[in-house]
C-alpha positions, -999 to +999 in steps of 0.1 A: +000+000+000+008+036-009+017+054+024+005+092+017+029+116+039+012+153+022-010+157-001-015+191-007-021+205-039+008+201-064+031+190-035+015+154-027+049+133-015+041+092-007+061+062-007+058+032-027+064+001-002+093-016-024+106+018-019+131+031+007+126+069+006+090+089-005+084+103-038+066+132-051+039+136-071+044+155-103+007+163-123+008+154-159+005+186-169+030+201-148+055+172-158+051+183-193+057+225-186+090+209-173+096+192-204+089+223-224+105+249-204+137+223-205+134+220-243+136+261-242+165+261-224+182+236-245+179+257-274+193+287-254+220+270-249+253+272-264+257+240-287+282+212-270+291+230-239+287+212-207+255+230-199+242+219-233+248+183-225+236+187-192+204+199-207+200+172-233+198+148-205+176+166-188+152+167-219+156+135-223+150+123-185+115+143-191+106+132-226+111+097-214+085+103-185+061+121-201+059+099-229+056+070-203+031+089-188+012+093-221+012+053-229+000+045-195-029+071-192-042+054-229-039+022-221-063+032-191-089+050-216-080+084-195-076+119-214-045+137-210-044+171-190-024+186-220-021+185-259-004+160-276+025+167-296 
């Protein structure tokens, strides 16, 4: 069982039981502002310095999640709380 330590609004942390330490919940459509406002800074960065790579990853860590996030809410039959790219 999920234990629940806060759940306020848009700061809800819990703890998965095979998990040592809580979590927080991200909303979907906060996870993908991140994503975009990552992407943004991307392309203000200055190509292949250490801040660009560092962003890439970044991007990367949050395009994976959201698309994740994506595939699970379909298979579910639940409509996403953003647009789809």
């Amino acid at each position: 069982m999920v234990e629940i330590y806060s759940d306020a609004t848009n700061a809800s942390v819990m703890r998965h039981p095979d998990r040592k330490f809580p979590g927080m919940l991200i909303q979907g459509d906060s996870l993908d502002n991140m994503h975009s406002m990552a992407v943004a800074a991307l392309s203000a960065a200055e190509p292949d310095s250490d801040q660009w790579h560092d962003l890439k990853e970044l991007v990367d860590e949050l395009e994976a999640r959201v698309n994740f996030y994506v595939k699970v809410l379909k298979a579910h039959g639940l409509e996403l709380p953003f647009p789809e790219s």
